[in-house]
PDB file of N, CA, C and O in Angstrom:
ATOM      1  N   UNK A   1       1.177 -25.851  16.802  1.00  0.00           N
ATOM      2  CA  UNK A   1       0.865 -25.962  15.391  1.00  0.00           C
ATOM      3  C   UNK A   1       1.759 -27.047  14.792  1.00  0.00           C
ATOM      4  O   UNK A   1       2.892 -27.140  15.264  1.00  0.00           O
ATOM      5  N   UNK A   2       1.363 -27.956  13.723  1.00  0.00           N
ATOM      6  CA  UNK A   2       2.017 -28.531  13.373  1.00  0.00           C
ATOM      7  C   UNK A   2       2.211 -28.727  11.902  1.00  0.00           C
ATOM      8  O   UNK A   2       1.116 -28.989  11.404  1.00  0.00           O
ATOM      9  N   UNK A   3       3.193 -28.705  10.982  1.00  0.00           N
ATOM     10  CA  UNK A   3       3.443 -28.548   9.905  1.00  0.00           C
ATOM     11  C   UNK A   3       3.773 -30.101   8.860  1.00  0.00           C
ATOM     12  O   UNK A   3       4.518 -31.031   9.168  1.00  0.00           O
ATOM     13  N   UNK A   4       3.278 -30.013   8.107  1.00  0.00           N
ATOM     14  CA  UNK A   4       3.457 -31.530   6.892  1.00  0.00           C
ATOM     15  C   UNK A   4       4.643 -31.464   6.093  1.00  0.00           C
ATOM     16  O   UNK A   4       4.708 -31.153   4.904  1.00  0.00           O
ATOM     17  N   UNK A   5       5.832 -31.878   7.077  1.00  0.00           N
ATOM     18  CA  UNK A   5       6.779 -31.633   5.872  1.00  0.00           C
ATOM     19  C   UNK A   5       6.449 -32.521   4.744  1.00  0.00           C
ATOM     20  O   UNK A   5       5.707 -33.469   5.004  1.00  0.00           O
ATOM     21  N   UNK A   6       6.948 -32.353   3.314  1.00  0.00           N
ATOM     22  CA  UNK A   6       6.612 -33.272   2.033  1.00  0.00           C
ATOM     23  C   UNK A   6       7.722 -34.265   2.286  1.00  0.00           C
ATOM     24  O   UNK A   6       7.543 -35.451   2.008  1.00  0.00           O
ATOM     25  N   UNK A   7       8.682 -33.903   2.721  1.00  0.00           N
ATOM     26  CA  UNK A   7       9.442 -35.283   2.943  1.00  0.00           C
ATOM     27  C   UNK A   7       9.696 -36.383   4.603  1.00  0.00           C
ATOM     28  O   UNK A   7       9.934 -37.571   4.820  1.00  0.00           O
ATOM     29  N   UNK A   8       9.499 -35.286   5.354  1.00  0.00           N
ATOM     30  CA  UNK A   8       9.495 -36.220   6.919  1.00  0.00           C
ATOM     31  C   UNK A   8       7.471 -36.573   7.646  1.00  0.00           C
ATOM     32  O   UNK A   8       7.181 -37.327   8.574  1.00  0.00           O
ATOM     33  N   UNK A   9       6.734 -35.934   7.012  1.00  0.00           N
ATOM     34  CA  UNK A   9       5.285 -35.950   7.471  1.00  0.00           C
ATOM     35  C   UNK A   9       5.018 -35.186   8.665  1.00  0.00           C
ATOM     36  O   UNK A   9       5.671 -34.181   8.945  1.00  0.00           O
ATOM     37  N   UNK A  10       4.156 -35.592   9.317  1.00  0.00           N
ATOM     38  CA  UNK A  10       3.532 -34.033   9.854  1.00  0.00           C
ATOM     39  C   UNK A  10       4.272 -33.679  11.253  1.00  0.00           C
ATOM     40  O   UNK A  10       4.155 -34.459  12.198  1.00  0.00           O
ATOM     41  N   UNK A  11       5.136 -32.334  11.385  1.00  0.00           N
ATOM     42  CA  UNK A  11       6.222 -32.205  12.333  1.00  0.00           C
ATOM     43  C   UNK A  11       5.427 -31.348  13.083  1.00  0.00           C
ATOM     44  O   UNK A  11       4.306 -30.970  12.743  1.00  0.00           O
ATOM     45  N   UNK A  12       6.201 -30.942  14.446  1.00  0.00           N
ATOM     46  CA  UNK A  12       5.987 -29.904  15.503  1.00  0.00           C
ATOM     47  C   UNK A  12       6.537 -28.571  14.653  1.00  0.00           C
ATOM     48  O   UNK A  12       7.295 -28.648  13.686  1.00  0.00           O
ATOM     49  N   UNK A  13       6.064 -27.482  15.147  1.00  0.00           N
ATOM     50  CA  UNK A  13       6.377 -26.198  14.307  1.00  0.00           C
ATOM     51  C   UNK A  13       7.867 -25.717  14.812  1.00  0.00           C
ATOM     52  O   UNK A  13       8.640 -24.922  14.277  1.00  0.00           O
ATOM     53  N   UNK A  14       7.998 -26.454  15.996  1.00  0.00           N
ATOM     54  CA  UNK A  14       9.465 -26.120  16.337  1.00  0.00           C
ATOM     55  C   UNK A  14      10.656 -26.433  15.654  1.00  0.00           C
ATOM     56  O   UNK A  14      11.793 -25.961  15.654  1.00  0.00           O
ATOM     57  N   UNK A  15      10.075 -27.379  15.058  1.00  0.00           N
ATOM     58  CA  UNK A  15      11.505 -28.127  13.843  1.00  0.00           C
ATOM     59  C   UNK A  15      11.637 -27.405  12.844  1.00  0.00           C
ATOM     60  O   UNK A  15      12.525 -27.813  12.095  1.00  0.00           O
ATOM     61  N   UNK A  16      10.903 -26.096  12.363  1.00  0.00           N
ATOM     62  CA  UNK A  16      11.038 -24.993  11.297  1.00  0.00           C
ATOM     63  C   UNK A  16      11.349 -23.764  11.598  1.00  0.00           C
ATOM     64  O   UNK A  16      11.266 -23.270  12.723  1.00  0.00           O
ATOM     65  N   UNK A  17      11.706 -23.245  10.638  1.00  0.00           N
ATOM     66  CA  UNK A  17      12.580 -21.864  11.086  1.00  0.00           C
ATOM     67  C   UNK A  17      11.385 -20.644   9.692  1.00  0.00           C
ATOM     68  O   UNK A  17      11.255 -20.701   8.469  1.00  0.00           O
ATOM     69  N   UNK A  18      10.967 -20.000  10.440  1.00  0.00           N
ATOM     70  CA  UNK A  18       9.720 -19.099   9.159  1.00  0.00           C
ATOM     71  C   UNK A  18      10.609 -18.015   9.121  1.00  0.00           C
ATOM     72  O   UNK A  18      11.265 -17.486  10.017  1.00  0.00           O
ATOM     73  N   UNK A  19      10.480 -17.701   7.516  1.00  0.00           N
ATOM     74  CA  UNK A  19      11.160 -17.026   6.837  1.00  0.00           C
ATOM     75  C   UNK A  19      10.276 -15.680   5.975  1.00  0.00           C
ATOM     76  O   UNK A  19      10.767 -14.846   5.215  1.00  0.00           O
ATOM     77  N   UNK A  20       8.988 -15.814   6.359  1.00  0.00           N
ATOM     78  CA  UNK A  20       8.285 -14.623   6.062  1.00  0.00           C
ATOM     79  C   UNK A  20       7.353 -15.321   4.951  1.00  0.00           C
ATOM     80  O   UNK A  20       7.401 -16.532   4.740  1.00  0.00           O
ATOM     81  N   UNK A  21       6.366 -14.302   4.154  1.00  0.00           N
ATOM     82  CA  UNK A  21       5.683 -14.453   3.337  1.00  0.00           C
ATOM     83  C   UNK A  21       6.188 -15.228   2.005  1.00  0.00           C
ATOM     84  O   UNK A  21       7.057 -14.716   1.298  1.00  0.00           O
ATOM     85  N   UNK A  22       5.507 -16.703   1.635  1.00  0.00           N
ATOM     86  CA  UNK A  22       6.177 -17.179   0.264  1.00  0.00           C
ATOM     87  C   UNK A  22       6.629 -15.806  -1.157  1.00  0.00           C
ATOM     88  O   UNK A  22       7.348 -16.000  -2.137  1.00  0.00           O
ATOM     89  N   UNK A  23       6.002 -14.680  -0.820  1.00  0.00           N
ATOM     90  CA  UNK A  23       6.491 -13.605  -1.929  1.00  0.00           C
ATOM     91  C   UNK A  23       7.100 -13.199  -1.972  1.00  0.00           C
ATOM     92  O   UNK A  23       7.394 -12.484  -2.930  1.00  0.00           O
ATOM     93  N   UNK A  24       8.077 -13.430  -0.454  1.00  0.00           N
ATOM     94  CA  UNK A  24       9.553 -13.034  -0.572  1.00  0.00           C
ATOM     95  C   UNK A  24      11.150 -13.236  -1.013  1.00  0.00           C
ATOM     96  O   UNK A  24      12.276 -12.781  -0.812  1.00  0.00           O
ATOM     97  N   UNK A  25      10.263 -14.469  -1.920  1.00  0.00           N
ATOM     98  CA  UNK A  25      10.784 -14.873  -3.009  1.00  0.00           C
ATOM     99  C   UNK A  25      10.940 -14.020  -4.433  1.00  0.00           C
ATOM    100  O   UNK A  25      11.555 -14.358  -5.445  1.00  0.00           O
ATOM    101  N   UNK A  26      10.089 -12.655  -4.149  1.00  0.00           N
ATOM    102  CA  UNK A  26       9.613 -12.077  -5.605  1.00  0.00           C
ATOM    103  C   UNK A  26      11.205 -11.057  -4.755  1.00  0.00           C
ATOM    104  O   UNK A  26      10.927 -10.467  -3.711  1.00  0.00           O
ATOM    105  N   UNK A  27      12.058 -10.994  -5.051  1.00  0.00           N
ATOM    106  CA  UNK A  27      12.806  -9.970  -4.752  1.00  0.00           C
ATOM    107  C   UNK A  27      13.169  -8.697  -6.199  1.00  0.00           C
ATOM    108  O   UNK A  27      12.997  -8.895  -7.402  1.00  0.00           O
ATOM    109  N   UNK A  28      13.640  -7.579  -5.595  1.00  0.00           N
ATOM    110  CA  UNK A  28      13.243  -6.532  -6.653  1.00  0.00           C
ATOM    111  C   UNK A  28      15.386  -6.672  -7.768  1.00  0.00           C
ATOM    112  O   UNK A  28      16.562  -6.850  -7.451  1.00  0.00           O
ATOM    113  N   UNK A  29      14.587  -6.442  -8.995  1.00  0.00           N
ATOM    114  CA  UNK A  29      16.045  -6.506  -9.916  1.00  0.00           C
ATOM    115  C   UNK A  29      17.145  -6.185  -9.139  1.00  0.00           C
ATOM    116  O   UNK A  29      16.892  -5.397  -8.228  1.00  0.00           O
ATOM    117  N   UNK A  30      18.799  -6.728  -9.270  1.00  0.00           N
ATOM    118  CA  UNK A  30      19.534  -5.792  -8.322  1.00  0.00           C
ATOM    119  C   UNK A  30      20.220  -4.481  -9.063  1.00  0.00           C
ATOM    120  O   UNK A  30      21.301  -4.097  -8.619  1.00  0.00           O
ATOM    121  N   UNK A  31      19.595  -3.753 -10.232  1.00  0.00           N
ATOM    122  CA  UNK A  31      19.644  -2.585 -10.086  1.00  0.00           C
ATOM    123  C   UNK A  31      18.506  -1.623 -10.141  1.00  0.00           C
ATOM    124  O   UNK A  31      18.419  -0.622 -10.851  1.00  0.00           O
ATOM    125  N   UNK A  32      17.190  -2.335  -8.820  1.00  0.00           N
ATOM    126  CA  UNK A  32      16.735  -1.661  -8.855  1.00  0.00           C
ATOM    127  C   UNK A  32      16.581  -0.773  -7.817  1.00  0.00           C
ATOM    128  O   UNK A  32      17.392  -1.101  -6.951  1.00  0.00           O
ATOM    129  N   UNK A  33      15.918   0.230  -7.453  1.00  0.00           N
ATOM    130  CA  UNK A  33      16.380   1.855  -6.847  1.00  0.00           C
ATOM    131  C   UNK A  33      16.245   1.783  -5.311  1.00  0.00           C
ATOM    132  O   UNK A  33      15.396   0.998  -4.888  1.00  0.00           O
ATOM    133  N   UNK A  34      16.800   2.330  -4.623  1.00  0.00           N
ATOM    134  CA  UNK A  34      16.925   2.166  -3.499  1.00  0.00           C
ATOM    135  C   UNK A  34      15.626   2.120  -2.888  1.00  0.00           C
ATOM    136  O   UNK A  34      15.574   1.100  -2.201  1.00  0.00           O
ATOM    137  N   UNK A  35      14.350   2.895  -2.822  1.00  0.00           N
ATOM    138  CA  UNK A  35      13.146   2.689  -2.541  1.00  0.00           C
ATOM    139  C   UNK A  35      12.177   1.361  -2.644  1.00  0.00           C
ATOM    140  O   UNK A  35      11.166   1.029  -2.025  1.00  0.00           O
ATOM    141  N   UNK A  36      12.925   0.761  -3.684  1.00  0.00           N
ATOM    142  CA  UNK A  36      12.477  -1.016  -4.169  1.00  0.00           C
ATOM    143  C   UNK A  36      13.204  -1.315  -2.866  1.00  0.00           C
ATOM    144  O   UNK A  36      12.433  -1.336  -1.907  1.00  0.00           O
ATOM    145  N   UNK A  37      13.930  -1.450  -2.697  1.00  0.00           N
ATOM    146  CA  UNK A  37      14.725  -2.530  -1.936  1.00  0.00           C
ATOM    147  C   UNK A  37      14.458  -2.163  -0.254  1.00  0.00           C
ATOM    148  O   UNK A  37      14.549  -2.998   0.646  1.00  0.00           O
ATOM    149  N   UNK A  38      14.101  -0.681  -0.064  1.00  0.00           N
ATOM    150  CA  UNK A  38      13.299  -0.433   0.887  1.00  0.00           C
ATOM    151  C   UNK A  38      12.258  -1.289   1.465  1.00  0.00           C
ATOM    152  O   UNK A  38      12.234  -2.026   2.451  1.00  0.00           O
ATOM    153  N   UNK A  39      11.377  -0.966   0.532  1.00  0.00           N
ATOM    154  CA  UNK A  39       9.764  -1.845   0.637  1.00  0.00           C
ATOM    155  C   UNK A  39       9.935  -3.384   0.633  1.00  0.00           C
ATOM    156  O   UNK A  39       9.386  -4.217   1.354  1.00  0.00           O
ATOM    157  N   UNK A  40      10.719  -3.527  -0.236  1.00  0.00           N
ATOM    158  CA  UNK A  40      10.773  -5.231   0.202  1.00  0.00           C
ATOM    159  C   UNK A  40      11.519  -5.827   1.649  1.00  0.00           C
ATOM    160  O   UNK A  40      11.357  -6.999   1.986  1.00  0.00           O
ATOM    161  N   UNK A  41      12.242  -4.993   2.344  1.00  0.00           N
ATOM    162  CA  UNK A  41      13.118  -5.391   2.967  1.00  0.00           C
ATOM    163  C   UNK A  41      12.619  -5.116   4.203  1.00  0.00           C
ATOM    164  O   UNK A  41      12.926  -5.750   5.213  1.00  0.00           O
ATOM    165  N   UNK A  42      11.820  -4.145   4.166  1.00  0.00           N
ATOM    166  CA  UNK A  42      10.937  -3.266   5.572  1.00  0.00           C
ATOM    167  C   UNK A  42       9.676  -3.538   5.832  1.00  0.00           C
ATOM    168  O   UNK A  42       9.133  -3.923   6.867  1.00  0.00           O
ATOM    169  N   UNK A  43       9.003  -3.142   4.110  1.00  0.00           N
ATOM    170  CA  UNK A  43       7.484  -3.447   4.512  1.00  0.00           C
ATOM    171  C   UNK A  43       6.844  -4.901   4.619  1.00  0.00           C
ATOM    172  O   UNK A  43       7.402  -5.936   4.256  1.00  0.00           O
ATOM    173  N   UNK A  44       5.887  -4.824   5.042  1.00  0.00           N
ATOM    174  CA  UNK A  44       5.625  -6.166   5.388  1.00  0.00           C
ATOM    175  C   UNK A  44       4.111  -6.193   5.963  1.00  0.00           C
ATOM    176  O   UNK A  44       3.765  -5.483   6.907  1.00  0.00           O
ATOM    177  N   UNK A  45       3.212  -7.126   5.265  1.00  0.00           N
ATOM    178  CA  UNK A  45       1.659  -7.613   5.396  1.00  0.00           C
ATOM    179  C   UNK A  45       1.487  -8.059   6.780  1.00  0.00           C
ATOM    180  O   UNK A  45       2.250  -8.812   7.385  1.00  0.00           O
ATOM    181  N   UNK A  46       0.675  -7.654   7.115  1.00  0.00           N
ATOM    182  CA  UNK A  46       0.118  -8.637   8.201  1.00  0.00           C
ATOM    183  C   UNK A  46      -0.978  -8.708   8.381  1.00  0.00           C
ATOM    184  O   UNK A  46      -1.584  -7.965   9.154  1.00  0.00           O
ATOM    185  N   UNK A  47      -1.503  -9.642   7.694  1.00  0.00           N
ATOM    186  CA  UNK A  47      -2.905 -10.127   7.050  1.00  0.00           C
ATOM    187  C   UNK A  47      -3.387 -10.953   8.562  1.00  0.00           C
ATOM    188  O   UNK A  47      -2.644 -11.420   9.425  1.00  0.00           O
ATOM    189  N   UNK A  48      -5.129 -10.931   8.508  1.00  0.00           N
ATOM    190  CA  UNK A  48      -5.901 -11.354   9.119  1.00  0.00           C
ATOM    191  C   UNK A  48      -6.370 -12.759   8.262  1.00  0.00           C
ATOM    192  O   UNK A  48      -6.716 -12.479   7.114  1.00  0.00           O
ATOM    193  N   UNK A  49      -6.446 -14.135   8.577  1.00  0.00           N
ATOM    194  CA  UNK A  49      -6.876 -14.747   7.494  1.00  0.00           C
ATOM    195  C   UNK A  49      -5.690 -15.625   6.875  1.00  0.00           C
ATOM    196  O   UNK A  49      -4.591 -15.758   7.413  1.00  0.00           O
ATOM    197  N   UNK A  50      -6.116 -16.260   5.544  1.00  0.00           N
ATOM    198  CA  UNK A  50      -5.662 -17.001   4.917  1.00  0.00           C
ATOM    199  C   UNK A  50      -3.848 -16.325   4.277  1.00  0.00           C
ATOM    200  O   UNK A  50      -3.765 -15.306   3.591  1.00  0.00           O
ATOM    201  N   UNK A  51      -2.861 -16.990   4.614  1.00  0.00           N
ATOM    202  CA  UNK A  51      -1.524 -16.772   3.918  1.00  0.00           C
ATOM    203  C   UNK A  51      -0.553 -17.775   3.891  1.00  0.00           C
ATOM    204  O   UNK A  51      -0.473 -18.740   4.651  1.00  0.00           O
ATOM    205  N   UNK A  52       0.289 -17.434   2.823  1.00  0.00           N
ATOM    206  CA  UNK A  52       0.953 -18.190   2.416  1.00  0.00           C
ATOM    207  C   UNK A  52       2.512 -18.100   2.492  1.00  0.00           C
ATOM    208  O   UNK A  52       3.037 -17.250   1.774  1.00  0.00           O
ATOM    209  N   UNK A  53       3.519 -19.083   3.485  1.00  0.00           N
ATOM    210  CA  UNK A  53       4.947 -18.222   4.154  1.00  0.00           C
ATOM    211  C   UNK A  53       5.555 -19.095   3.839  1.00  0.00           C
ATOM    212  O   UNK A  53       4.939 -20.146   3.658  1.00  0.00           O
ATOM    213  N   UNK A  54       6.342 -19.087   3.725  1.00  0.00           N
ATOM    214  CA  UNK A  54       8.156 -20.008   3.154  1.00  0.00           C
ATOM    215  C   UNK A  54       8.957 -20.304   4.689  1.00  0.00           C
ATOM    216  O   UNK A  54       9.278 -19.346   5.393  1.00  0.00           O
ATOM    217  N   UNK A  55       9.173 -21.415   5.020  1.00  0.00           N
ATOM    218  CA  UNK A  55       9.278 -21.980   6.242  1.00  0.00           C
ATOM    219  C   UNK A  55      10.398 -22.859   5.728  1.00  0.00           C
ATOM    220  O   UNK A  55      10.436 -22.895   4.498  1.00  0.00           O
ATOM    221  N   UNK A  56      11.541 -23.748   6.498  1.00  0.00           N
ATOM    222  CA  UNK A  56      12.874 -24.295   6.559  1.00  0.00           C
ATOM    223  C   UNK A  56      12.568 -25.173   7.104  1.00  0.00           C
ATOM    224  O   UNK A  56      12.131 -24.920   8.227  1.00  0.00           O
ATOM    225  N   UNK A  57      12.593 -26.574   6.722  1.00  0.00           N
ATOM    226  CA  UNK A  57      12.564 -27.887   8.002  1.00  0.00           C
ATOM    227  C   UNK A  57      13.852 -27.949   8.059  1.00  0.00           C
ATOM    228  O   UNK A  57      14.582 -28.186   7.097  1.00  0.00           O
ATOM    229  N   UNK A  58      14.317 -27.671   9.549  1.00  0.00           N
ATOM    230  CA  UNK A  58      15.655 -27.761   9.869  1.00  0.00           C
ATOM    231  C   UNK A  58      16.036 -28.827  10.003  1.00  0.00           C
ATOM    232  O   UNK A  58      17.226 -28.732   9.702  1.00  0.00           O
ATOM    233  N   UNK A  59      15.723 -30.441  10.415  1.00  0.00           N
ATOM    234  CA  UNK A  59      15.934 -31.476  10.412  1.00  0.00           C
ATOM    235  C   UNK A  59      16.722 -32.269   8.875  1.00  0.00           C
ATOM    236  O   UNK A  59      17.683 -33.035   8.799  1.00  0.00           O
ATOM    237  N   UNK A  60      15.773 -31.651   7.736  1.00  0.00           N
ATOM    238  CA  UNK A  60      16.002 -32.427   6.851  1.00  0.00           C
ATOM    239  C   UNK A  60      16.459 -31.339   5.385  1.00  0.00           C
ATOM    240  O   UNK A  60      16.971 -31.542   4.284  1.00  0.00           O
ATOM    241  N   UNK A  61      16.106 -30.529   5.888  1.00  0.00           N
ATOM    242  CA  UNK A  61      16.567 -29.096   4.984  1.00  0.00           C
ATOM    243  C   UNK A  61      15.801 -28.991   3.880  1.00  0.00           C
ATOM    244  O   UNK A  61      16.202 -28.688   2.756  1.00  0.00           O
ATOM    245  N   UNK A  62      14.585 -29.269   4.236  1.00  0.00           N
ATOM    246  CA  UNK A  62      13.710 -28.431   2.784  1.00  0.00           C
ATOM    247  C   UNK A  62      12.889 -27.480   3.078  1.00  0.00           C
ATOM    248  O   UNK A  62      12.426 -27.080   4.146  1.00  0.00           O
ATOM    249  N   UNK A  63      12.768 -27.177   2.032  1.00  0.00           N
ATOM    250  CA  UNK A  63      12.001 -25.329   2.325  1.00  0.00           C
ATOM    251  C   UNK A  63      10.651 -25.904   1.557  1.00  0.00           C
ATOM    252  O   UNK A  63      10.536 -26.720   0.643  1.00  0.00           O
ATOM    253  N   UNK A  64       9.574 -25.058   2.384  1.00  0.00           N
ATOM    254  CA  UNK A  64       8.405 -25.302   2.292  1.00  0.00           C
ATOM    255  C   UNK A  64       7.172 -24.517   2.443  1.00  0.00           C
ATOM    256  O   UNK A  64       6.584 -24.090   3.436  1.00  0.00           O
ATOM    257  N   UNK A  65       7.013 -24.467   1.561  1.00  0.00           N
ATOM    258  CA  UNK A  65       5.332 -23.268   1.399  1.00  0.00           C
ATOM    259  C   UNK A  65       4.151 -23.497   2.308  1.00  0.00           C
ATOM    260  O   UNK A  65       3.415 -24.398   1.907  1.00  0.00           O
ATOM    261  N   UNK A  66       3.842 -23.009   3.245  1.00  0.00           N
ATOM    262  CA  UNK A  66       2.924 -23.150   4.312  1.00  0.00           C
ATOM    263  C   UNK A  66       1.875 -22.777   4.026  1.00  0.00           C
ATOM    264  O   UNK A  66       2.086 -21.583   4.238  1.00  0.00           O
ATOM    265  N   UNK A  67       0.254 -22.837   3.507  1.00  0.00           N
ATOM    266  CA  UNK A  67      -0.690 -22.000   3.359  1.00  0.00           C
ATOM    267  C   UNK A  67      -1.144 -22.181   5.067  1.00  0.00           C
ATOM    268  O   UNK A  67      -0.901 -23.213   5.693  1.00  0.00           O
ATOM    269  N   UNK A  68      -1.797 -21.053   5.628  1.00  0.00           N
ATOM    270  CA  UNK A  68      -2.140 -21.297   6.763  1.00  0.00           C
ATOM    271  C   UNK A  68      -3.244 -20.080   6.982  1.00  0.00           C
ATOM    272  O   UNK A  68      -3.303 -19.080   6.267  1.00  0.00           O
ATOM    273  N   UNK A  69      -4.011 -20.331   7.984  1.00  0.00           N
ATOM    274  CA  UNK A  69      -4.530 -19.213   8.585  1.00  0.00           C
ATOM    275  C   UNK A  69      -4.366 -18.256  10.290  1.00  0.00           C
ATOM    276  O   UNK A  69      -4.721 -18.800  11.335  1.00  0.00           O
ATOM    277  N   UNK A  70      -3.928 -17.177  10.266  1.00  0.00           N
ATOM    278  CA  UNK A  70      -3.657 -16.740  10.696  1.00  0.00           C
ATOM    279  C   UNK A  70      -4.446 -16.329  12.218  1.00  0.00           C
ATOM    280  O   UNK A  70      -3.947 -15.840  13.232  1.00  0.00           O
ATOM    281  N   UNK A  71      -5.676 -16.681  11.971  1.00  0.00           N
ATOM    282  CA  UNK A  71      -6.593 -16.518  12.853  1.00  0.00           C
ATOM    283  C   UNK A  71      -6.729 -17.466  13.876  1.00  0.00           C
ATOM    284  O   UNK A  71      -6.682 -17.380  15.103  1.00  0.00           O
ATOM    285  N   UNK A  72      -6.936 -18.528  12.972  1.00  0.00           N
ATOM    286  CA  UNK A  72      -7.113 -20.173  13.635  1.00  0.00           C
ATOM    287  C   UNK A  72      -5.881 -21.230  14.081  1.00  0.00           C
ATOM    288  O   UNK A  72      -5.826 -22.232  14.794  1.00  0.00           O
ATOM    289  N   UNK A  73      -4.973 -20.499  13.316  1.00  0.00           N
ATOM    290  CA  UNK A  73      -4.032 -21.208  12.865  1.00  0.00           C
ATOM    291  C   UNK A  73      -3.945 -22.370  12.408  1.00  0.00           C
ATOM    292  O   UNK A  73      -3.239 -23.182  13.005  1.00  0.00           O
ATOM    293  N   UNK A  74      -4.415 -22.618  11.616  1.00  0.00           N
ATOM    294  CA  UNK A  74      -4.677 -24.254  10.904  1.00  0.00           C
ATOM    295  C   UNK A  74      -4.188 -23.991   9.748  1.00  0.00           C
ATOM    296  O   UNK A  74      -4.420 -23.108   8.923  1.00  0.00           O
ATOM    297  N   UNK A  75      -3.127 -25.306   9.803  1.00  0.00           N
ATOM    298  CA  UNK A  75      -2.519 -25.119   7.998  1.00  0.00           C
ATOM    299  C   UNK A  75      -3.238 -25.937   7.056  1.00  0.00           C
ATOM    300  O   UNK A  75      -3.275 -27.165   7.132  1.00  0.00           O
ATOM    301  N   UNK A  76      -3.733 -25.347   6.288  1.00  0.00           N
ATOM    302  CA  UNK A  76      -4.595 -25.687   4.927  1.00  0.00           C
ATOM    303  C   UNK A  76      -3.634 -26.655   4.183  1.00  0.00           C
ATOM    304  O   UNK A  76      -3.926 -27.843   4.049  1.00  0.00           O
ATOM    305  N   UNK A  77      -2.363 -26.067   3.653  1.00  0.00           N
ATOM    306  CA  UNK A  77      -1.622 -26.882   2.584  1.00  0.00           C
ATOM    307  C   UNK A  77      -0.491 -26.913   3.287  1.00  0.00           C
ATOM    308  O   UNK A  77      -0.465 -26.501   4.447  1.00  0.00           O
ATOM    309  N   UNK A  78       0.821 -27.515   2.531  1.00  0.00           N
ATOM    310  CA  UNK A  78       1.942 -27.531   2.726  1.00  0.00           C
ATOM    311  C   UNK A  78       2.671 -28.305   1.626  1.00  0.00           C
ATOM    312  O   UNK A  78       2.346 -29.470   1.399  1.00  0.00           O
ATOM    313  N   UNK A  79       3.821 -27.593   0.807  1.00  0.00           N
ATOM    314  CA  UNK A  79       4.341 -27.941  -0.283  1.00  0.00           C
ATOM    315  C   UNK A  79       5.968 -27.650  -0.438  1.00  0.00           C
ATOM    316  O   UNK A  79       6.490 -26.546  -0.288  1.00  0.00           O
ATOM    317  N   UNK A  80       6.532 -28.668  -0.712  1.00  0.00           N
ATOM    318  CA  UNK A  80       7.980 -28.449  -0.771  1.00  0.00           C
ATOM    319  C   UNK A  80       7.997 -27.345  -1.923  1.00  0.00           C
ATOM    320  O   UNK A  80       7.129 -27.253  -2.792  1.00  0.00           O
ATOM    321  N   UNK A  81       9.243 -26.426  -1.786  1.00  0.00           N
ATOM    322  CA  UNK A  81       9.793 -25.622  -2.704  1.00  0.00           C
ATOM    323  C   UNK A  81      11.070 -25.906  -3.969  1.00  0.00           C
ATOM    324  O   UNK A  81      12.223 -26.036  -3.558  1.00  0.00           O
ATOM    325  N   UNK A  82      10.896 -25.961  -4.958  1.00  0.00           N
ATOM    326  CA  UNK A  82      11.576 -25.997  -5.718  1.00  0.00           C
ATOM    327  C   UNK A  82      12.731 -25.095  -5.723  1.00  0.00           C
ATOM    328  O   UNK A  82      13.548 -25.143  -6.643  1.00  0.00           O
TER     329      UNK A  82
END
């Protein structure tokens, strides 16, 4: 598979380090209850199909939103992270 970094162009998937679903960015308040921090930390999708994961170009150090499909594996998009 190969990934578009926004700043080096289109790399081997080995030069990234995946960091899970881009929503794992939504993390829960930190006083919120131990069961929040459960589910975010444990549970976890594993979708058939179209998703979207937060990935590391280790070369050049930007983090990057992968849309991809899971089936085919073909990445649709790819977008640096703010």
């Amino acid at each position: 598979m190969r990934i578009s970094c926004p700043c080096c162009g289109p790399r081997d998937r080995r030069e990234f380090t995946y960091y899970g679903a881009a929503d794992y960015l939504n993390r829960p308040a930190l006083d919120a209850d131990a069961s929040a921090w459960d589910d975010y930390l444990h549970l976890r999708d594993n979708p058939a199909g179209e998703t979207r994961d937060l990935w590391y170009h280790d070369p050049c150090g930007t983090w990057v939103a992968v849309t991809r499909d899971t089936v085919t594996h073909a990445v649709i998009a790819a977008e640096a992270v703010a």
